[in-house]
C-alpha positions as CSV (number, residue, x, y, z in Angstrom):
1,X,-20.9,-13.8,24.2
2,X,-21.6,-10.1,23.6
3,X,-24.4,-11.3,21.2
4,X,-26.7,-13.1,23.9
5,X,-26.0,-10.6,26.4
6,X,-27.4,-7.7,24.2
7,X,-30.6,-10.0,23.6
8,X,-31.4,-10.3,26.8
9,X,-30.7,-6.7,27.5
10,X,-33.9,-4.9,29.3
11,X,-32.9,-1.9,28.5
12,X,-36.0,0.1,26.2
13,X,-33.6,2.1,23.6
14,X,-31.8,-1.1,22.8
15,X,-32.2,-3.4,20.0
16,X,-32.7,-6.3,22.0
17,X,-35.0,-9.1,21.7
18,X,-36.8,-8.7,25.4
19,X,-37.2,-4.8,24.8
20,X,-39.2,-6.1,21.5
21,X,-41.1,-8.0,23.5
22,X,-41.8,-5.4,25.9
23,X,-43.3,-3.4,23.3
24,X,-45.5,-6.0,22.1
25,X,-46.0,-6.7,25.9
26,X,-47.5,-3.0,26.6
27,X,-49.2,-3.3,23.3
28,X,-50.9,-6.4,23.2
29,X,-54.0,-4.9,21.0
30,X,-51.8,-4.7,18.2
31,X,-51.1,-7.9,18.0
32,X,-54.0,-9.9,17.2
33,X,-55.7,-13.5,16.8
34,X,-57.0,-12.2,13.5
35,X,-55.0,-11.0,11.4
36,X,-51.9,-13.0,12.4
37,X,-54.2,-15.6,11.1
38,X,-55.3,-14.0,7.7
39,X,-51.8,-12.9,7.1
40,X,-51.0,-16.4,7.3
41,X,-53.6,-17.9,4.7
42,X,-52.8,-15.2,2.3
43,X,-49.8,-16.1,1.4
44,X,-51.5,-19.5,0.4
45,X,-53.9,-21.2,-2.4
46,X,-57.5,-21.5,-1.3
47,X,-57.2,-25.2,-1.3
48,X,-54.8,-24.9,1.5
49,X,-57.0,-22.3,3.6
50,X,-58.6,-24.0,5.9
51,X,-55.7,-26.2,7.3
52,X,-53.3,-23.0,7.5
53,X,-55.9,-21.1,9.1
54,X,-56.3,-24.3,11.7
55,X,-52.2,-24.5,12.1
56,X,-51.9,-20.7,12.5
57,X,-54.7,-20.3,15.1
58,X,-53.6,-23.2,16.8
59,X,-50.0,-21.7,17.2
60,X,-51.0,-18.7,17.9
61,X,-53.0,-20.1,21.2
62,X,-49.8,-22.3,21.9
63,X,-47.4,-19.1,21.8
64,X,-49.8,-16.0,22.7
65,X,-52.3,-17.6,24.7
66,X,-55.9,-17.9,24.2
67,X,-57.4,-14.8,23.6
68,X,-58.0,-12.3,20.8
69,X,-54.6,-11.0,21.0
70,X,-51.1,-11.5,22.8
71,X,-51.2,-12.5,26.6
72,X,-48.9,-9.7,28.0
73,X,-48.3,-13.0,31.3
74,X,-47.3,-14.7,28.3
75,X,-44.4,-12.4,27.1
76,X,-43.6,-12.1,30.5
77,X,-42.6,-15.2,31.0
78,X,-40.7,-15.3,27.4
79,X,-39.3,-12.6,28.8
80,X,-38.2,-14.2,32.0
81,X,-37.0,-17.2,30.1
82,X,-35.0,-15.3,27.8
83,X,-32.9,-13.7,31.1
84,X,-32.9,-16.9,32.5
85,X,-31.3,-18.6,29.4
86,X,-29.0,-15.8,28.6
87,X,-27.5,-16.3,32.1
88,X,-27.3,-19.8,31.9
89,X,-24.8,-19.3,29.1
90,X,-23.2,-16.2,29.7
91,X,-22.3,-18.1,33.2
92,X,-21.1,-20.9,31.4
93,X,-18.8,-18.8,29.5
94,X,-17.8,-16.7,31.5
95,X,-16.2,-19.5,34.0
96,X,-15.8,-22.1,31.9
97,X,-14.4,-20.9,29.2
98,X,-13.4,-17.1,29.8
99,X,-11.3,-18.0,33.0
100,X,-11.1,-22.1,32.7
101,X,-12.5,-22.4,36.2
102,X,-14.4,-26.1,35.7
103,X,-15.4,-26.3,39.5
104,X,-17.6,-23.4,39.1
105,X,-20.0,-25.1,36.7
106,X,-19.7,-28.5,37.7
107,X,-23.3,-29.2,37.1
108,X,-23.2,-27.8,33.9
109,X,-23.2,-29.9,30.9
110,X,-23.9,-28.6,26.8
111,X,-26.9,-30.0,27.2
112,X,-28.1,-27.1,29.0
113,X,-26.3,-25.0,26.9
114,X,-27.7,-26.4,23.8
115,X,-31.2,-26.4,25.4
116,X,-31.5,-22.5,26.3
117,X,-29.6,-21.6,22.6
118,X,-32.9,-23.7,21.2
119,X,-35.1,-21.7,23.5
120,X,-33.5,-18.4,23.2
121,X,-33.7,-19.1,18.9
122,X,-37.9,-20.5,19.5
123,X,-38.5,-17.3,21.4
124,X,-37.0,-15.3,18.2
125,X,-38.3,-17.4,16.0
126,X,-41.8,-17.0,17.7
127,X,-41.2,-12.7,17.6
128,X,-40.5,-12.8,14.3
129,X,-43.3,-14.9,13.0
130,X,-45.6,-12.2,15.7
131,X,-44.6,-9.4,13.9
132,X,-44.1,-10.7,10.3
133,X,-48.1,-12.1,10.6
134,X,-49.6,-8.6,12.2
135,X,-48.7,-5.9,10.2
136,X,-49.7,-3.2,13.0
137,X,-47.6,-4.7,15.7
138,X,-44.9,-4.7,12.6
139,X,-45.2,-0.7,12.0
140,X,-45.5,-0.6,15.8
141,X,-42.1,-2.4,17.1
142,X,-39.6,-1.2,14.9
143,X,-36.9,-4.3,14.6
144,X,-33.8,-2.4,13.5
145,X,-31.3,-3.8,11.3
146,X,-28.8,-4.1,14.0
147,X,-31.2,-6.5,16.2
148,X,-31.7,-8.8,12.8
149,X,-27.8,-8.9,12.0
150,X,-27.0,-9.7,16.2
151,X,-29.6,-12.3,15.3
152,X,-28.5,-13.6,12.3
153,X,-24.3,-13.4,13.7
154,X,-25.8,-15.6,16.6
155,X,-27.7,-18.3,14.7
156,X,-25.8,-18.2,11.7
């Protein structure tokens, strides 16, 4: 539970997923249209070049927005999503599991559970494929080893 708390945490020195947001948020130069799409057909034959470079500039209007770089509206409302999600289940623990109180989340079922773990893991999944495919917003947000081993302890 301490896991998706400190993901969601907003606070700047932390290790959290929304304060790597932020930093891509108030950097969005540095993460660009461009080279997240060259990065991606590099690591590929030239047969397969123009359908990566379709796929990757297609995800990277579908997750970024688009423009030439990262929508800073758009990581804002990743960001909000995240808190929202992390709440969702750190309420659901927290009463219905922490103190066994099943009135309080009545209207509760795993499925919502389930559904903000899938979005709190797209939104990772999504930062990680940002940074790994833009190697200045890489040298730029430093993801420490601690973030990738919460990660990695919450995801298995």
């Amino acid at each position: 539970m301490t896991t998706i708390r400190r993901i969601a945490d907003k606070d700047l020195d932390s290790d959290s997923l929304w304060a790597t947001w932020e930093r891509v948020r108030r950097n969005p130069a540095f993460a660009g249209r461009q080279e997240y799409i060259d990065l991606a057909v590099a690591h590929f034959g030239p047969d397969d070049h123009p359908a990566v470079r379709e796929q990757s500039d297609r995800h990277f209007t579908e997750s970024f927005g688009d423009g030439d770089q990262v929508d800073p509206a758009r990581i804002v409302e990743y960001q909000q999503r995240l808190r929202d999600d992390a709440a969702t289940v750190s309420n659901f623990v927290d009463r219905r599991i922490a103190h066994l109180d099943p009135k309080a989340v009545a209207g509760l079922d795993l499925t919502d559970i389930h559904s903000a773990m899938d979005r709190v893991a797209a939104s990772a999944n999504d930062l990680h494929r940002l940074l790994d495919r833009t190697m200045v917003a890489h040298n730029l947000v430093a993801v420490s080893p601690g973030w990738r081993a919460s990660l990695r302890s919450l995801f298995g």
